[in-house]
C-alpha positions in Angstrom: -6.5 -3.7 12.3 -3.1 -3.6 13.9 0.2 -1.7 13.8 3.8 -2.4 15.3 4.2 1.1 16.9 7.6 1.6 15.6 6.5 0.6 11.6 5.8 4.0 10.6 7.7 7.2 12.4 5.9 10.7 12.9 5.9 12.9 9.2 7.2 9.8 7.1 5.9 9.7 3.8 3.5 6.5 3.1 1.9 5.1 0.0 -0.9 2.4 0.9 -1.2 -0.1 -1.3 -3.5 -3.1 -1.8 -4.8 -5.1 -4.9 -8.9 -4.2 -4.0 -10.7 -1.5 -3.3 -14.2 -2.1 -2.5 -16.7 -0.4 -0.9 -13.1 1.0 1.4 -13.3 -0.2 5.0 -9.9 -1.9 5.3 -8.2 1.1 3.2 -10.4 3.8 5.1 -9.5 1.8 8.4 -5.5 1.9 7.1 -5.5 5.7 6.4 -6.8 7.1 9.8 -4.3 4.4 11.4 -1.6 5.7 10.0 -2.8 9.6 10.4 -3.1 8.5 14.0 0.8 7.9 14.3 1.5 10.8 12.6 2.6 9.5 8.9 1.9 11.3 5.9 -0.9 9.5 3.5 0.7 10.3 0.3 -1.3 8.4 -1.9 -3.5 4.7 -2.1 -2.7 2.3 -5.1 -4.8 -0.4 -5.6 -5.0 -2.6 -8.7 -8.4 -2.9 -9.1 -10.7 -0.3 -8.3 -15.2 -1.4 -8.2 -16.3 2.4 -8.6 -19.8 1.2 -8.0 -19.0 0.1 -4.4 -17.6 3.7 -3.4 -14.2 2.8 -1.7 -12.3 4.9 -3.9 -14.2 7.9 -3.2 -14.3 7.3 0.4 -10.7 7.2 0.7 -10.2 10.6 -1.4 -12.7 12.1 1.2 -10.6 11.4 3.5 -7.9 13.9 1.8 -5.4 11.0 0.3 -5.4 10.8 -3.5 -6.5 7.4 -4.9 -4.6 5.6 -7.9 -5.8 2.2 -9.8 -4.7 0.3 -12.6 -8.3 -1.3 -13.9 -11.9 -0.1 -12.8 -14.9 -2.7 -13.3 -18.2 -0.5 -13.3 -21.9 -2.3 -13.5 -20.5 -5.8 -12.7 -23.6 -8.2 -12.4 -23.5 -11.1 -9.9 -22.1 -15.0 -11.7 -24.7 -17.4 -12.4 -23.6 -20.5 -11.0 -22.4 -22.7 -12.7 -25.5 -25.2 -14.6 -28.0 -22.5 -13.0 -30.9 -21.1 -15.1 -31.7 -17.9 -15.1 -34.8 -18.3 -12.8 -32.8 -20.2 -10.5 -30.1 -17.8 -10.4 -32.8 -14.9 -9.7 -34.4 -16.6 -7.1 -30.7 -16.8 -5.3 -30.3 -13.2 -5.4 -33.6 -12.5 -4.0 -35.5 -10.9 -6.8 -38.7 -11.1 -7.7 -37.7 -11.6 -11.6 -38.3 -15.2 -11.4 -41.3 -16.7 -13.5 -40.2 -20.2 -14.0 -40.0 -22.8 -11.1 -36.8 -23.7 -9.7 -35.3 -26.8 -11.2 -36.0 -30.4 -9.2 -33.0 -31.7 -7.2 -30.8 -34.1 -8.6 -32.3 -38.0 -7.8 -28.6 -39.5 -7.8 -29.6 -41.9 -10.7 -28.2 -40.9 -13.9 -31.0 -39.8 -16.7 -33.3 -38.4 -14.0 -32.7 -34.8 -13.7 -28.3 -36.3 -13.3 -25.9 -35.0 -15.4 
């Protein structure tokens, strides 16, 4: 991450704002930059906050009071689009999966084609 020198002075007052906080590398990352040239962290806005990834709370440990407009807690991965279930576990990596994974397309409709 990277700065123009003369963007923020010594003591100025800064809000950080950003439309995602995840798990809070890029915000954290922000903060101590802008600590480092002496501003003043008033607060972070984000839009949306995803609680479960901890970015929030990582950026209020660092002493800078966090503020969002929507959270989304307990957000499962998508299924693709067309997948099945089993298909769709076997993606992620979990052991969930009981039925075989469907046969690859042939190319000629009616086999397997939408």
């Amino acid at each position: 991450m990277e700065m123009h020198m003369d963007a923020v002075t010594p003591g100025e007052r800064v809000i950080l704002v950003d439309d995602l906080i995840a798990t809070g590398g890029t915000a954290a990352g922000a903060v101590q930059l802008l600590k480092q040239i002496g501003a003043d962290v008033v607060a972070a806005c984000f839009v949306v906050d995803l609680p479960d990834l901890g970015g929030a709370q990582k950026i209020r440990n660092l002493g800078v009071p966090v503020r969002t407009l929507v959270a989304f807690e307990d957000i499962e991965p998508r299924r693709p689009r067309g997948a099945t279930d089993a298909h769709h576990l076997r993606r992620q990596g979990t052991r969930r999966a009981t039925q075989p994974l469907p046969a690859p397309c042939s190319g000629k409709r009616g086999r397997g084609c939408p």
